[in-house]
C-alpha positions as CSV (number, residue, x, y, z in Angstrom):
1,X,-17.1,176.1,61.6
2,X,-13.8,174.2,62.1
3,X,-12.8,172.3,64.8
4,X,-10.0,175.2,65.6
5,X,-12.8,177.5,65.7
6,X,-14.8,175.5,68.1
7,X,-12.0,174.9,70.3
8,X,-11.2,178.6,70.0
9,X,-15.0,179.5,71.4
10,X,-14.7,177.3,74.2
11,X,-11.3,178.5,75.5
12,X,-12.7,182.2,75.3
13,X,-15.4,181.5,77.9
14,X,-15.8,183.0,81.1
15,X,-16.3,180.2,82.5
16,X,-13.2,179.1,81.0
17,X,-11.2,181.8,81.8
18,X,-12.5,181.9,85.4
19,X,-11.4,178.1,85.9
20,X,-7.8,178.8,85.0
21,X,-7.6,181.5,86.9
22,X,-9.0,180.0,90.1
23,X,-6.5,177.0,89.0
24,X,-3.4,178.9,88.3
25,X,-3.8,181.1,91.7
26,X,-4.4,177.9,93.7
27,X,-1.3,176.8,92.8
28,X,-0.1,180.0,93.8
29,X,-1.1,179.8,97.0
30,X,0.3,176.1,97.8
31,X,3.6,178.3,97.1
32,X,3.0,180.6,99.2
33,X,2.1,178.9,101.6
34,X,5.1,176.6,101.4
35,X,7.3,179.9,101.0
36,X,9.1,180.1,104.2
37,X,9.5,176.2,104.6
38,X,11.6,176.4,101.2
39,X,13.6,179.0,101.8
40,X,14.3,177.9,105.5
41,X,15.7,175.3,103.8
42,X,17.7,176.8,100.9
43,X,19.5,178.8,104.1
44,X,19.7,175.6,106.2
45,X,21.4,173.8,103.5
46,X,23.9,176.5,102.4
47,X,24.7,177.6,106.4
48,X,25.6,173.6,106.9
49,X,25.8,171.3,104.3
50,X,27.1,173.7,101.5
51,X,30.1,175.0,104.2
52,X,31.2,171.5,105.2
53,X,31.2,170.4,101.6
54,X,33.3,173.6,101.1
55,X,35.9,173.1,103.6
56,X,36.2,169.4,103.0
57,X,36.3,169.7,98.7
58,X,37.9,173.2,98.6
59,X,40.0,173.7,101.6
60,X,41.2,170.3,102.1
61,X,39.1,169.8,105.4
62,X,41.3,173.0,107.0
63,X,37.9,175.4,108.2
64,X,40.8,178.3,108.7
65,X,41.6,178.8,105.5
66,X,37.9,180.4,105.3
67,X,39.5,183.3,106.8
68,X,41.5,185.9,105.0
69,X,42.4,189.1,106.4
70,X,40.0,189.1,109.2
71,X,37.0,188.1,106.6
72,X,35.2,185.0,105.7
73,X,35.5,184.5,102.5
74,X,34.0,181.3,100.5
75,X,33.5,180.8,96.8
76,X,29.9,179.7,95.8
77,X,29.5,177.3,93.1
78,X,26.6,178.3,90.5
79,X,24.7,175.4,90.8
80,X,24.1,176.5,94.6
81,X,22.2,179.2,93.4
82,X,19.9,176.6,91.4
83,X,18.4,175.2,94.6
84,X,15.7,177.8,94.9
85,X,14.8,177.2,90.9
86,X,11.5,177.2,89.0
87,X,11.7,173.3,88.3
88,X,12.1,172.9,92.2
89,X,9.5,175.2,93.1
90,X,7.5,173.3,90.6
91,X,8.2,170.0,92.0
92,X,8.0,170.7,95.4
93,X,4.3,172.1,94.8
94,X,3.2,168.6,94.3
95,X,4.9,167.3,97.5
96,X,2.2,169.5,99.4
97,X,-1.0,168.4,101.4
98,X,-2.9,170.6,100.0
99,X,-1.7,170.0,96.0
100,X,-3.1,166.4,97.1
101,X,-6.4,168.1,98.4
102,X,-6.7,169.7,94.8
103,X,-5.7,166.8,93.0
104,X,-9.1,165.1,94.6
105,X,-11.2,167.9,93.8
106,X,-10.0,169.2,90.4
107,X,-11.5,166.5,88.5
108,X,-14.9,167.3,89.9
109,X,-14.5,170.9,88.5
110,X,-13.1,169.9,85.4
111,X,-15.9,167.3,85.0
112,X,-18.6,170.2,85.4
113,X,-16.7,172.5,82.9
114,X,-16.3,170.7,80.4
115,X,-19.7,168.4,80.5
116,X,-21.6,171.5,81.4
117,X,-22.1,172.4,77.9
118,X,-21.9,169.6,76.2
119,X,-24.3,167.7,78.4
120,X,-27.0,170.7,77.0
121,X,-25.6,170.1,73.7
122,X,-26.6,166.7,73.7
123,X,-29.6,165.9,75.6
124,X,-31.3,169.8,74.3
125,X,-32.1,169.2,70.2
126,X,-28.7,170.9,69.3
127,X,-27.0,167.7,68.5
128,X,-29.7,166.7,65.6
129,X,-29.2,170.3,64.6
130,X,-26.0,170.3,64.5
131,X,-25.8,166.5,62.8
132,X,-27.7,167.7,59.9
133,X,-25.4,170.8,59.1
134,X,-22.5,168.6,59.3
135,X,-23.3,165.3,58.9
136,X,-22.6,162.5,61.2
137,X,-19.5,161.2,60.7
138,X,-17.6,165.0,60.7
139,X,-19.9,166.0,63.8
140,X,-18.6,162.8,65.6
141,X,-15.1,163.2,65.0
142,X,-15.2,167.1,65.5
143,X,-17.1,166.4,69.2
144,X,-14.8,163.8,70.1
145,X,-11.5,166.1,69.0
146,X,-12.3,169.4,70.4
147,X,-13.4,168.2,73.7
148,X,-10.5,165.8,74.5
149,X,-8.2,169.1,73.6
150,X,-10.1,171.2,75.5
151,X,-10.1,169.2,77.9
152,X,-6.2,168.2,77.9
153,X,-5.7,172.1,77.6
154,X,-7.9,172.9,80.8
155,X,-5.4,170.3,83.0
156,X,-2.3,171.8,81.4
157,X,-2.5,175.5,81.0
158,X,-2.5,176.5,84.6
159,X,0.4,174.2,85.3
160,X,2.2,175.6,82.6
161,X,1.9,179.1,83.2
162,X,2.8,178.6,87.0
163,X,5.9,177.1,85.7
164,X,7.1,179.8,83.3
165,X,6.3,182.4,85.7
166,X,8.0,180.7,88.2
167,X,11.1,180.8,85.3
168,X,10.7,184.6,85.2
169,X,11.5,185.0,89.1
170,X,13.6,182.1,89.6
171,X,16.6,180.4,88.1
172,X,15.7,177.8,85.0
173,X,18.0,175.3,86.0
174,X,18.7,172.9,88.1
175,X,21.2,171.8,90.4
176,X,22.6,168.3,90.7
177,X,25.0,168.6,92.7
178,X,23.3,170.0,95.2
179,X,19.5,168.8,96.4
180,X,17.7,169.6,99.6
181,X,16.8,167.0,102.2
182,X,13.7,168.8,104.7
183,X,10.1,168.0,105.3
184,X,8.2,169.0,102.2
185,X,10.4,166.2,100.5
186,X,9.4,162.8,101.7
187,X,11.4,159.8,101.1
188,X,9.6,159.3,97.6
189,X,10.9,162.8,96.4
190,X,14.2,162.5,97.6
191,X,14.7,159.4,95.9
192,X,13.5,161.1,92.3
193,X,16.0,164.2,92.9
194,X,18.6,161.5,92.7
195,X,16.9,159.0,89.7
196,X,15.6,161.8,87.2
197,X,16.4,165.7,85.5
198,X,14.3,168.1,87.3
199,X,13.7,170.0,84.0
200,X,12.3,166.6,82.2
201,X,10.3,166.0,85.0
202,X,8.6,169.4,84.6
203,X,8.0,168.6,81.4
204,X,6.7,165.3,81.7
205,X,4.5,166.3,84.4
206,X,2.9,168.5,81.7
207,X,2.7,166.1,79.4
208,X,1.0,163.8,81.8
209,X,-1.5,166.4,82.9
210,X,-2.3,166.9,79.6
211,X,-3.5,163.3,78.7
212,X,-5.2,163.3,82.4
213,X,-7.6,166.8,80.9
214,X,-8.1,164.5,78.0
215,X,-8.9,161.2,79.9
216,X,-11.4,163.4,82.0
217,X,-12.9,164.3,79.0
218,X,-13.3,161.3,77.9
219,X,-15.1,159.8,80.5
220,X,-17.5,163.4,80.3
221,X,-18.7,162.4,76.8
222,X,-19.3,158.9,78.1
223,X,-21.4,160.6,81.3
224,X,-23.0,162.6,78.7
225,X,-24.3,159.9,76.5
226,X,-25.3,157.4,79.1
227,X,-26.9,160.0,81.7
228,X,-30.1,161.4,80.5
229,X,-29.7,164.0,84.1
230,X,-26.8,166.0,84.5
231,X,-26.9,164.6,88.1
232,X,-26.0,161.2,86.9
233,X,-23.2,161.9,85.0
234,X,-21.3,163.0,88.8
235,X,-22.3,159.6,90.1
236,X,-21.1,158.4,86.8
237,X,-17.7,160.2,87.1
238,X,-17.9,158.7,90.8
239,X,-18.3,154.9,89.8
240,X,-15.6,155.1,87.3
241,X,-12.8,156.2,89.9
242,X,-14.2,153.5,92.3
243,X,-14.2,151.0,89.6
244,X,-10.7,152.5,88.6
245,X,-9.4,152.3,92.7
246,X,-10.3,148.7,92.4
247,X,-8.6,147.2,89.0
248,X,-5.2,149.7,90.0
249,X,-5.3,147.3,93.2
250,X,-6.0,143.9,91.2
251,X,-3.6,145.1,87.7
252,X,-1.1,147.2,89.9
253,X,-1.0,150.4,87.6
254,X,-1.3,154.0,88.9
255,X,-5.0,155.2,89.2
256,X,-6.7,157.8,86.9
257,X,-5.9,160.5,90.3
258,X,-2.2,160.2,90.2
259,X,-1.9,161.4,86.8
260,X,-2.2,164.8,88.0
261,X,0.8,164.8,89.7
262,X,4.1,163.4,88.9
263,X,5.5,162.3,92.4
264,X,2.4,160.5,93.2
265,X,2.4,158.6,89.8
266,X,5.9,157.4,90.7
267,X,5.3,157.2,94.3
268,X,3.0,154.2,93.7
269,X,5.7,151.8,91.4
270,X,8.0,149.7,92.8
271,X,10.0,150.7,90.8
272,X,11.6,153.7,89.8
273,X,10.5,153.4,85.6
274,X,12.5,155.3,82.7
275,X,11.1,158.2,81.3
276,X,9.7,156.2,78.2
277,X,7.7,153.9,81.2
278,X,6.0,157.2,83.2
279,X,4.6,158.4,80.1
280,X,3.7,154.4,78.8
281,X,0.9,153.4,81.5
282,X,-0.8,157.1,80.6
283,X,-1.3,157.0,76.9
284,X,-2.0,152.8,77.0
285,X,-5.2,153.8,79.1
286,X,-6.1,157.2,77.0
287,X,-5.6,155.0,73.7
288,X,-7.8,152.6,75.3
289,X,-10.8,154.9,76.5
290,X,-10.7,156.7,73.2
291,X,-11.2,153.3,71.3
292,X,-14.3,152.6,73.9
293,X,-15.5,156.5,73.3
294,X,-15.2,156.3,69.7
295,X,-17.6,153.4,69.5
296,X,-19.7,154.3,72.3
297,X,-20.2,157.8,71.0
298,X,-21.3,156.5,67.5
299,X,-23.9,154.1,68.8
300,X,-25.5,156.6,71.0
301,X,-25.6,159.2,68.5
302,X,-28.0,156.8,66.2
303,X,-30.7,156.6,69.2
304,X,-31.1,160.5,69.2
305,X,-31.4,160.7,65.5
């Protein structure tokens, strides 16, 4: 069996399924509940700032020429109707409390999913089984490959499909002429709307989330080969945030949390980095990890053959 069918039996899983579903319809309900905050602000914006920027760039500052023949009449630019767009939306999800609440427990849920199996796998008999079939070398790699994927996939997929149904009810674009200022934007996010394209932010976030599903996995297979109880490896996952809280503090780079969402990943620099920066610090530390996995992995393997 390939590694694209063993990634292909794990994505088909109800537990698997169940996960992105609970996933995709939390983000769902961050909208939502958000709903009404956002559009009170889209009609807040285009009842005062939108008509003073009218007058004063269209009508020369005169507020009578917005009357002709007893109506009001007022050209709309297009890029007004971009401020209630999926890239917003998508954006201004991670702004809320409760996206932060969910970044903090995701990992715990995407721990058990992925680790769940694999932790049986390992510590169970199926592992010499499966090492004797394929030999050690091709089961090592094929381990290692499908469960960072799988695990880059289980970050990503929700995230992605909230975003291109988000594109089927709202406009694609973005606006940058026009940006709201209200109180789901904190000063952070209102400082990206003016230092970075919504739409490549989007997409980086993806990107980003992707490598944190594969990180996560990452530190699963190490749980899984140093825990002998499935227990353990939760206090594992535990120690290596703590430990992670602590060098952020000492180095100064983003923790392992923050990779989950964009605005907190910049949030916490000094400075506002270029695009090639956000997406630096991420793959550095995966690069890293996997180089620690690899070897880890390989010397474990020996003691249970």
């Amino acid at each position: 069996m390939n590694n694209w069918q063993l990634l292909k039996n794990k994505l088909l899983t109800k537990k698997t399924f169940l996960f992105l579903i609970v996933s995709l319809g939390v983000l769902f309900i961050i909208f939502f509940i958000n709903k009404n905050e956002i559009l009170y602000g889209v009609n807040n914006y285009t009842n005062n700032h939108y008509l003073k920027y009218y007058i004063d760039s269209y009508l020369n500052g005169n507020a009578s020429n917005l009357i002709i023949d007893n109506d009001v009449i007022m050209y709309m630019e297009n890029d007004i109707m971009k401020l209630l767009s999926a890239p917003f939306i998508y954006l201004i999800t991670e702004c809320s409390s409760i996206f932060k609440i969910y970044t903090i427990i995701f990992p715990l849920f995407l721990f058990y999913v992925i680790g769940n199996n694999l932790f049986d796998e390992v510590h169970n008999g199926f592992l010499r089984l499966k090492i004797l079939k394929l030999g050690q070398k091709r089961y090592t790699s094929s381990l290692i490959v499908t469960t960072l994927i799988y695990g880059g996939l289980l970050a990503v997929i929700p995230k992605l499909l909230y975003y291109l149904l988000l594109n089927v009810f709202y406009s694609p674009g973005f606006s940058h002429t026009h940006y709201l200022k209200f109180s789901l934007l904190n000063s952070v996010a209102e400082s990206i709307y003016t230092h970075y394209d919504a739409i490549i932010l989007c997409c980086m976030d993806l990107l980003i989330s992707f490598l944190y599903g594969m990180i996560i996995a990452i530190i699963v297979i190490l749980a899984t080969f140093f825990m002998k109880k499935k227990v353990n490896t939760f206090l594992f996952l535990i120690i290596v945030f703590l430990s992670q809280i602590v060098l952020a503090n000492i180095i100064g780079i983003p923790m392992i949390f923050n990779y989950f969402s964009i605005y907190d990943f910049i949030g916490n620099q000094t400075v506002f980095p270029s695009y090639l920066n956000i997406i630096f610090n991420p793959i550095i530390l995966f690069i890293f990890l996997l180089i620690i996995c690899i070897i880890i992995v390989k010397r474990r393997i020996n003691d249970y053959i």
